[in-house]
Each structure stands twice: as C-alpha cells, then as structure tokens.
C-alpha positions as CSV (number, residue, x, y, z in Angstrom):
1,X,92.2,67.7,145.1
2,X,88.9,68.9,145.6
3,X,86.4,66.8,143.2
4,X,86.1,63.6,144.7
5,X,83.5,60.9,144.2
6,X,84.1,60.0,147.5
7,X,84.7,62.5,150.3
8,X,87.8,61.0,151.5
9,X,89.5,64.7,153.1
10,X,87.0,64.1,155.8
11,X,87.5,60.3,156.6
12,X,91.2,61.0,156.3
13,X,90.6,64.4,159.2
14,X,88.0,62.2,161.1
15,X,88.7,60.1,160.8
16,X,54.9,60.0,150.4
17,X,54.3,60.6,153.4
18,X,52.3,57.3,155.1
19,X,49.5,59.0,156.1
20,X,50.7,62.2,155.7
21,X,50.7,65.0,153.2
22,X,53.5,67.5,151.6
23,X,53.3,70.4,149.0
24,X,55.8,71.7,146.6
25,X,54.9,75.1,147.0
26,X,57.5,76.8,148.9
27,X,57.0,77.7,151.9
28,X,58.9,80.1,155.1
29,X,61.6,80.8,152.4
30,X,63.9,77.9,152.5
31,X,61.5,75.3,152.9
32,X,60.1,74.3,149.6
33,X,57.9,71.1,151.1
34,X,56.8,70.8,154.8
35,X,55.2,67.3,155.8
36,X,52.8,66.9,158.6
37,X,54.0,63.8,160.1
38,X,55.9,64.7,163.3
39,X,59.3,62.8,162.6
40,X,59.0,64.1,159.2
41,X,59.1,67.5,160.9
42,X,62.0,66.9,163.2
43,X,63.8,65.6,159.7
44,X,62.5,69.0,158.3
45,X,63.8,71.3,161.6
46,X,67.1,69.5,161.5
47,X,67.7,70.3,157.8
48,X,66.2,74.0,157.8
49,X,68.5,74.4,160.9
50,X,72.0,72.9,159.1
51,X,71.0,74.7,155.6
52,X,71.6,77.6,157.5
53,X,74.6,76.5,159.3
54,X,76.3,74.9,156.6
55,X,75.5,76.9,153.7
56,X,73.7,74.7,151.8
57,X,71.7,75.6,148.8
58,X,69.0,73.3,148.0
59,X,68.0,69.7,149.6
60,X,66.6,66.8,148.4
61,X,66.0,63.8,150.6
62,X,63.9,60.7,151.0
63,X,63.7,58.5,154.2
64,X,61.8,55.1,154.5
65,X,61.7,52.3,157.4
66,X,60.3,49.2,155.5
67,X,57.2,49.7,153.1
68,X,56.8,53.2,154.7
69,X,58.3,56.3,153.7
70,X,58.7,58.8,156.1
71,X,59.6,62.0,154.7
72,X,60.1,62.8,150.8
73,X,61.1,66.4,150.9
74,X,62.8,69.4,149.0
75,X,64.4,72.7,150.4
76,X,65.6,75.8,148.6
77,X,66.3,76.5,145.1
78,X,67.6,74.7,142.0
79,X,68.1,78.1,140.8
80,X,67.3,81.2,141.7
81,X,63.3,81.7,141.9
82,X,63.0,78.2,140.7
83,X,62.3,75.4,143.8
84,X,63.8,72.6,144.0
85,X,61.4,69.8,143.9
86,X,61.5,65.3,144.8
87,X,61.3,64.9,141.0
88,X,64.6,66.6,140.2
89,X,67.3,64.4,138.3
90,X,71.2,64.7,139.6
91,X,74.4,62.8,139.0
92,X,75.1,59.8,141.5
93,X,79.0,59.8,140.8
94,X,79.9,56.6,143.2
95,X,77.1,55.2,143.0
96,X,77.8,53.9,140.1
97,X,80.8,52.2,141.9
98,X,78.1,49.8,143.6
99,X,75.8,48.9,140.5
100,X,79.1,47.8,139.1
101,X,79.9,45.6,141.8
102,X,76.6,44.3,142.0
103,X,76.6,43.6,138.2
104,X,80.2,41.6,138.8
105,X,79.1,39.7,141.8
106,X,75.9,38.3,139.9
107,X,78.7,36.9,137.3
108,X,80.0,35.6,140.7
109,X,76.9,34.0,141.9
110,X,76.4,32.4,138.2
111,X,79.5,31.0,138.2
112,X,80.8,33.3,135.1
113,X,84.3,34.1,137.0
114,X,85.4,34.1,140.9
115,X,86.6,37.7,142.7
116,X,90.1,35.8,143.2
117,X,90.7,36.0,139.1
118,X,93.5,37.5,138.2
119,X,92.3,40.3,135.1
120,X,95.3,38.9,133.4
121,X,92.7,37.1,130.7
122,X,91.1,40.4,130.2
123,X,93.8,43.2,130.4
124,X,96.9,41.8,129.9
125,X,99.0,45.0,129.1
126,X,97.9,46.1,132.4
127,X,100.6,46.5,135.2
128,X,100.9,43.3,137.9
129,X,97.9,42.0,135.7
130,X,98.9,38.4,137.1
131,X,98.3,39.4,140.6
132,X,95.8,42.0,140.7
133,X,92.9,40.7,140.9
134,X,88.7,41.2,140.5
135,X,88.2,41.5,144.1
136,X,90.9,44.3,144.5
137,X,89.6,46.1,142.0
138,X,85.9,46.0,144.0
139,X,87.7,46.7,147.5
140,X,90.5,49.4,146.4
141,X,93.4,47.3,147.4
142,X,95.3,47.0,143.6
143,X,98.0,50.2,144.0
144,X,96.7,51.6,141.3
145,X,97.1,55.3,141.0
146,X,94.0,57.4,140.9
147,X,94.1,59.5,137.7
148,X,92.1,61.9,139.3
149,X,95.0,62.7,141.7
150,X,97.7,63.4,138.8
151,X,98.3,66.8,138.3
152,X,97.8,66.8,134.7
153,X,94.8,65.4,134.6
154,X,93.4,68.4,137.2
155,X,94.8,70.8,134.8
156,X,93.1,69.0,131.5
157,X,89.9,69.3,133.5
158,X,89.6,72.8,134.6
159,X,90.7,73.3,130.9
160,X,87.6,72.2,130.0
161,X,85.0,70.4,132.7
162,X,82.7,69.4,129.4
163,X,85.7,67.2,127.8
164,X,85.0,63.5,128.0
165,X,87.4,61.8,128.9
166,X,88.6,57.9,127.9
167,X,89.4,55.1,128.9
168,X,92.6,55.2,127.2
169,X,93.3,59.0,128.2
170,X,92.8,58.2,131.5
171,X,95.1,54.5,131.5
172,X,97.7,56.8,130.3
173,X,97.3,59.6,133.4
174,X,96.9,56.7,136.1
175,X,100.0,55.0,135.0
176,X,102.1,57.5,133.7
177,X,103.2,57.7,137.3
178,X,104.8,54.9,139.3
179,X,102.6,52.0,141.1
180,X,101.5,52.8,144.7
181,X,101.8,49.9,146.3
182,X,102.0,46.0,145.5
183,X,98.8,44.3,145.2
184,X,97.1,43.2,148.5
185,X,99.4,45.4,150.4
186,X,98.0,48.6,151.1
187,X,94.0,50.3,150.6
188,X,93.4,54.0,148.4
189,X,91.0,54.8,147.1
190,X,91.5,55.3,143.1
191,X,89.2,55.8,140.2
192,X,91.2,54.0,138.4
193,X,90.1,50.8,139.9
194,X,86.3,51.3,139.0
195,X,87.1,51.8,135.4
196,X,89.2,49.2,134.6
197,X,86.5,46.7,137.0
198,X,84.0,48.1,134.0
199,X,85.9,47.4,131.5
200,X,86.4,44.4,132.3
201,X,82.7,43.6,132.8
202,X,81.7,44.5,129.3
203,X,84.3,42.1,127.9
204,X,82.6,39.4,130.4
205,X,79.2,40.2,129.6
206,X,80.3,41.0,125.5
207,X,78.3,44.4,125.8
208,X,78.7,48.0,126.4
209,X,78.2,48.5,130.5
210,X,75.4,50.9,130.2
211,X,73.5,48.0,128.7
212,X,74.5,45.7,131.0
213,X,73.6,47.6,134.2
214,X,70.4,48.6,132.6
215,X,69.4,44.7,132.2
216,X,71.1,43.2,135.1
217,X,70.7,46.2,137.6
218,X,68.5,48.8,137.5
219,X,65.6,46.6,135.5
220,X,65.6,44.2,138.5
221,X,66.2,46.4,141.2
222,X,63.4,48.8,139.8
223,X,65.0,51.4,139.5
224,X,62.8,54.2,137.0
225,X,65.2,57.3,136.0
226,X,68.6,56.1,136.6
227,X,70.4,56.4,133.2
228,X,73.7,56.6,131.6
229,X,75.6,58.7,129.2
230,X,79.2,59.4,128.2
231,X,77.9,62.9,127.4
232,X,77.4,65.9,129.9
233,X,72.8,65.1,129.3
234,X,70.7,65.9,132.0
235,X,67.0,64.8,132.1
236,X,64.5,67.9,132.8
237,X,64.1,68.5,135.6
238,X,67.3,68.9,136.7
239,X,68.7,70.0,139.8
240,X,71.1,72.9,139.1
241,X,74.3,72.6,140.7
242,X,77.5,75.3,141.5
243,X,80.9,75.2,142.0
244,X,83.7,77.3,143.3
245,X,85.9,74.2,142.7
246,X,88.0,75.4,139.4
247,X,88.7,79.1,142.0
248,X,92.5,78.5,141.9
249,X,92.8,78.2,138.9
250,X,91.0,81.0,137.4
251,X,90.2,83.7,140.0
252,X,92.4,85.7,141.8
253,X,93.0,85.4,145.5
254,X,90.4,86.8,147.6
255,X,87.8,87.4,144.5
256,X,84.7,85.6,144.4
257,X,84.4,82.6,141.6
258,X,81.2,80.5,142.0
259,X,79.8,79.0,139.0
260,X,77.0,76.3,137.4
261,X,78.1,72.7,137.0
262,X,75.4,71.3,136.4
263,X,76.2,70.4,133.0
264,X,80.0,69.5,133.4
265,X,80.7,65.9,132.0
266,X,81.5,63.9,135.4
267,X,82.4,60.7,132.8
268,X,86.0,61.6,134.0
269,X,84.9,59.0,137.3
270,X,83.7,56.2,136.3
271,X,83.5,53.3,133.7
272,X,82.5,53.8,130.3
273,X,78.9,54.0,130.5
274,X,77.9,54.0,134.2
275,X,78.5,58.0,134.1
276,X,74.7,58.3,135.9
277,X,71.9,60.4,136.8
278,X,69.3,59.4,139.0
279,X,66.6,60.7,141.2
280,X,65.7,60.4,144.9
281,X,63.0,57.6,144.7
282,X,65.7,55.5,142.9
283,X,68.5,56.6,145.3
284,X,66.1,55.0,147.9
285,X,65.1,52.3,146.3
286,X,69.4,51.6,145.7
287,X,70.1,51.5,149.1
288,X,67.5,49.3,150.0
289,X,68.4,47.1,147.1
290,X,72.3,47.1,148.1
291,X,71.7,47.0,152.1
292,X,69.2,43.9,151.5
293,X,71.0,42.2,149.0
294,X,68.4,41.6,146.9
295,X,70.0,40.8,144.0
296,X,73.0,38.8,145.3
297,X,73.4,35.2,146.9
298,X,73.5,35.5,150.9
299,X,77.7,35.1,150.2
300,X,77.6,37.7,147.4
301,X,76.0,39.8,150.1
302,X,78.7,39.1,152.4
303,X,81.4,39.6,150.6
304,X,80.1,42.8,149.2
305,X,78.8,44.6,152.7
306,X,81.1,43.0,155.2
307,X,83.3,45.0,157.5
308,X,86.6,42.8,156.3
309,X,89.3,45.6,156.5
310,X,88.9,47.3,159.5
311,X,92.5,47.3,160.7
312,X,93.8,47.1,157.6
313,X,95.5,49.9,155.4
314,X,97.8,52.5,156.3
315,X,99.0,56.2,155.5
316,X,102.2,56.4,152.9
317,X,104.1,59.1,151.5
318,X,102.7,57.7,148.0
319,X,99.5,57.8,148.2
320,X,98.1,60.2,151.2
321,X,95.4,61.1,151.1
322,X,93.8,58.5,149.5
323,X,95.0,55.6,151.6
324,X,94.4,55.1,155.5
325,X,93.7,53.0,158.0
326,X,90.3,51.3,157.5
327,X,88.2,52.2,160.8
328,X,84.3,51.4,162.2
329,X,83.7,55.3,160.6
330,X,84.1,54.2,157.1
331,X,85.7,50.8,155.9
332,X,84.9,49.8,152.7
333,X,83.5,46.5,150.8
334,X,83.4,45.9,147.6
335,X,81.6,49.2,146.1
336,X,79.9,50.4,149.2
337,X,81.5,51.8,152.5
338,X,80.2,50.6,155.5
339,X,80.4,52.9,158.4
340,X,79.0,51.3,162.1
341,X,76.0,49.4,161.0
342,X,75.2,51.2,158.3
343,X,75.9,50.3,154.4
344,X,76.1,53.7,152.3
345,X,77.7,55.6,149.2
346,X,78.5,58.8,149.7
347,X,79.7,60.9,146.1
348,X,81.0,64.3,145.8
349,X,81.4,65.7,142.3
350,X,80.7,68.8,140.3
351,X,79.0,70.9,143.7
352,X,76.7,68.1,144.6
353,X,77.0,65.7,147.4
354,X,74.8,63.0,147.7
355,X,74.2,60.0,150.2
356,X,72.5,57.0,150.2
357,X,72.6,54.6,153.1
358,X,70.7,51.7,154.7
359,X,70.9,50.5,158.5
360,X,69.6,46.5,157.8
361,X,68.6,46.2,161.7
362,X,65.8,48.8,161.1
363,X,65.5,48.7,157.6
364,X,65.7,52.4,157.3
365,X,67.0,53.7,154.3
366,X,68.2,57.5,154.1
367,X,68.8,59.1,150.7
368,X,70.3,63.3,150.6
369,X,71.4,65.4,147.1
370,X,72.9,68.7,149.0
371,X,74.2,71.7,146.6
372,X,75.7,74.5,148.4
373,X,75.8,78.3,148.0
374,X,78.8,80.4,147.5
375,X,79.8,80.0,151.5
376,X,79.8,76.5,151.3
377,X,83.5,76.8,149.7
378,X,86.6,77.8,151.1
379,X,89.0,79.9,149.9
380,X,90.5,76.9,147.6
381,X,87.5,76.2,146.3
382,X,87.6,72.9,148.7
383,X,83.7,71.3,150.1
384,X,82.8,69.2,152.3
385,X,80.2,66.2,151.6
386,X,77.5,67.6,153.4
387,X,74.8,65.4,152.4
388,X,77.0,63.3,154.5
389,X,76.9,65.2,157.6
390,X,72.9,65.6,156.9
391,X,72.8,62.0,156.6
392,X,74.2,61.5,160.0
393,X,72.2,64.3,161.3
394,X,68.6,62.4,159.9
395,X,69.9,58.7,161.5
396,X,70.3,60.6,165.0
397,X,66.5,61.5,164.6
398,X,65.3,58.8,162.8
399,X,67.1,55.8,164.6
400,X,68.3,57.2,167.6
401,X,69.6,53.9,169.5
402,X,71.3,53.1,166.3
403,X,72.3,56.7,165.0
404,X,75.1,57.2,162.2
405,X,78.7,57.5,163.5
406,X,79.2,61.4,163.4
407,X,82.1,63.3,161.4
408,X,84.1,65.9,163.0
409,X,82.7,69.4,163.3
410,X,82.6,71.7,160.7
C-alpha cells in the first residue's frame, strides 16, 4: 500500500524573516528563496543538500520559535519553469485527523459527551458499537479495518483517483472484511476510525463537519486558507504535485510512469468534509495551536498530546503493517503522533508529504510540503515521507540539544 496519510512503512522499518529578508525569485537553480539570517541559511544548506540527495522536487517550509519566524522559504518548481512559492495551497491529508480531534475534545471540555462513550447512541449498526468507544476512535485502538488497506478499494482507486468516495462505500470496504482486533486490545492505524469519529461529530454538533471545523477550529485558531471540499478543488496557487504511485498497475515493469496528482480527490481519507487544503502559514500556525493547546482545557491537552501508549500495541498477522508496538519514535494521542518531545502530523497522499510539528520546551514550530521527482519512487511506485526526514533534519539545526528523533537511512 503506498498512499498513506500517515507514513506508517517507515515507523514500522524504524522503527518573514525577523529582521531578515527573502525573495521569490529563483535563485542558483533549486533555490527559489534564500534568506539572510544565518540559521535561516543552515535551514536553507541542509534542504538544498537533501533535495539533491533524496530526490525531492519542490519545498515549502516555515520555521518559528515563539513570535519569531525564522525561515519561510520555497525550493524548486511547482512545475516545470514555474517556482514554487510560501503562498502555494496543498492538501494536509492527516491533518485533518487533529482538527477533528480538537473539534471532539471541545465537546469534551463543554461537557457535550465524555471520550469513554460508547458511539452506540450514534452508530448503532456499527460493529462492537457497545464497546468501542470516542476515545478509540481518536487513539486508533477500535480494530477497525482500514479501508484503504482492502484490495478492492486500491483497485476502485487507481480506476479512477478523481472518484469521491462515501461514507457508505467506504463502511462497506472496511467491514466487508473481518474485525482486526477486539476493542482496547491492540493499536493500527485505520482510516476508518477518522471517518466514522466525523461522522459522529456532525450528528453531535447537528451540522455538516466542514462547518463545524470552520467555526470551532480554524476561526479560533486563525487559521486563513485552510478549506474543505468533497471535490478534487484546489485554490490558485497551487502546488503541483506527481506520482508514480498507480506504476503497478498501469506501466509495465521497468518503464517509466510518473504523473500529476495534483488534482486527484484525496476525500477517500478522511471524514466527510475535512478533505483539506491549506497553506504553510496555516500549517504553522496548526502546530503551534495543537502543541500549545490553545483551544483545549489543560486535561483536553493532556489527553490529546500525552505519550500514553508507549509499550502498548503489537505486530499481528491481521493487521501488519498497520499495527505495532507504540515506541518514543512515534506513539500516538488522540489525532497527533508524538515522537520524543515533539507533537507532530506527518501525511503522505497523492505525491506530497507534509509535516507539521511543535517541540513545547522551545516553542519551535517546523512546518515542510515536499513533492518529489521521478527518482523519488521506487520501482513499485512506493515513497517515503520525506518532509518527514526534512523535518528531523531542520530540528537538528534549529534545536540542536532537543533535535527530532531520526528515521532510518534512506
């Protein structure tokens, strides 16, 4: 499976410039803005140097320690003879995952329902409605297939990436195959979860989601350009991205197969209505949000960004790859992934990756959108996350005594 929100392959093998000044004109090829600040350059050498290494096609980034932001950059094209550029718009996939947690853990902190609610009152038909609860939804713990792993539902989709897919379709591809595990007994990570969890939002809060995250999200939080759509829309300017991922199944071996996706409908992964794009000032501004807590009681905050599963979880025939061990690399809350000290999202869907992360101790905030070129795929068609790597390669620069836990070579 290679089109994953989150890029769980590699867990699983792993386990404005403050008084400076930038330019969108492009400059020493891959460079398309240079700052003058001298940790702004490092951040600039170290993604000039993995671009190269890694493949990568274009970069868009924004790093920030408090009120200050310390490098808001962009690096190689969008599309061919066309710079990528800070204003850009791209999906945020997973994201997603953790404005719909914030949105059910303000019901939380109003008193509307508790996490330990069984979704029995709101989806009945479901399977082990009576057990599964709000909280497992949040934290991946229901043993709910992902849909998104069924065979089928691959096939539908390389049929035709623009189709959009609901909720019902995908009820019937997550549980036309058995149960993975009992509730509470194992952790995988599943789609599935996220869409019911969105579902059942908008019958709490009696609206569609998109309005609901729109009014008790992104309003608050401040975020400007982060909107959502059950259609395949992009905002102009839009960061172009390609794909090798559909290669097996319709190139030959060995023959090259790299196409657009900008414009494929990426509603297959999350709720109805939080199917998002975003830009790089609100990615920022997101992790800052989710890392303070600012929208959630000091408890809400807890529950969403503590480190409560490390131990827990563990590989099964069932479910591999999506279930694991929980370790200080990547355990997850509810909606975000901690990994050491740092609270993050990290999405991979339709050629993009993207990363957004926030280390509370410094209150830094790193945010990446990495496409890749034609090297960036393998022979399957398979990518790494490598605004993830990037991310980890930024915190060793920016935060050096409290640098991002790296991921294995490659």
């Amino acid at each position: 499976m290679v089109r994953r929100m989150l890029a769980v392959a590699v867990v699983v093998a792993a386990l404005a410039l403050g008084g400076c000044t930038t330019s969108d004109t492009p400059s020493g090829g891959l460079t398309a803005t240079v700052a003058s600040d001298e940790t702004a350059r490092k951040i600039a050498d170290v993604v000039n140097q993995k671009m190269a290494e890694w493949n990568m096609r274009a970069v868009i980034l924004k790093v920030t320690r408090g009120d200050q932001t310390i490098a808001k950059q962009a690096f190689g094209p969008s599309m061919d003879g066309v710079p990528a550029t800070t204003e850009m718009n791209f999906r945020n996939g997973a994201v997603a995952f953790s404005y719909v947690s914030i949105l059910l853990l303000r019901y939380v902190d109003d008193g509307t329902v508790k996490l330990d609610d069984p979704i029995v009152q709101w989806e009945p038909t479901l399977p082990n409605a009576d057990k599964v609860t709000l909280r497992m939804l949040a934290n991946q713990t229901t043993g709910y297939p992902d849909y998104e792993t069924d065979p089928t539902w691959l096939a539908a989709f390389n049929n035709n990436p623009f189709h959009i897919f609901t909720y019902e379709e995908r009820l019937k591809y997550a549980f036309g195959r058995p149960l993975q595990f009992a509730p509470g007994a194992n952790w995988s990570y599943a789609h599935t979860n996220f869409m019911i969890l969105g579902n059942i939002l908008a019958k709490i809060g009696n609206k569609p989601l998109d309005q609901l995250l729109a009014d008790e999200v992104f309003k608050p939080m401040g975020l400007k350009n982060t909107v959502g759509s059950v259609t395949s829309t992009m905002p102009d300017p839009a960061l172009h991205t390609f794909s090798s991922e559909r290669r097996p199944a319709f190139a030959e071996p060995g023959k090259p197969f790299y196409e657009e996706a900008t414009y494929w409908n990426s509603q297959w992964g999350t709720p109805m209505g939080a199917n998002e794009t975003t830009t790089i000032d609100d990615l920022a501004t997101t992790a800052i949000s989710f890392g303070t807590g600012s929208l959630l009681s000091p408890s809400s905050y807890k529950e969403m960004t503590d480190s409560k599963l490390i131990g827990f979880g563990k590989k099964d025939p069932g479910c591999e790859p999506s279930c694991f061990t929980q370790i200080p690399i990547y355990n997850y809350g509810l909606g975000v992934i901690r990994s050491g000290p740092w609270i993050m999202q990290n999405p991979l869907l339709s050629g993009i990756g993207v990363t957004t992360a926030y280390l509370p101790s410094e209150k830094v905030s790193i945010s990446v959108a990495v496409t890749l070129a034609p090297g960036g795929f393998d022979a399957d068609g398979n990518y790494k996350n490598r605004a993830d790597y990037l991310f980890r390669s930024i915190g060793a620069v920016v935060t050096p005594d409290n640098a991002p836990l790296p991921l294995p070579p490659g």
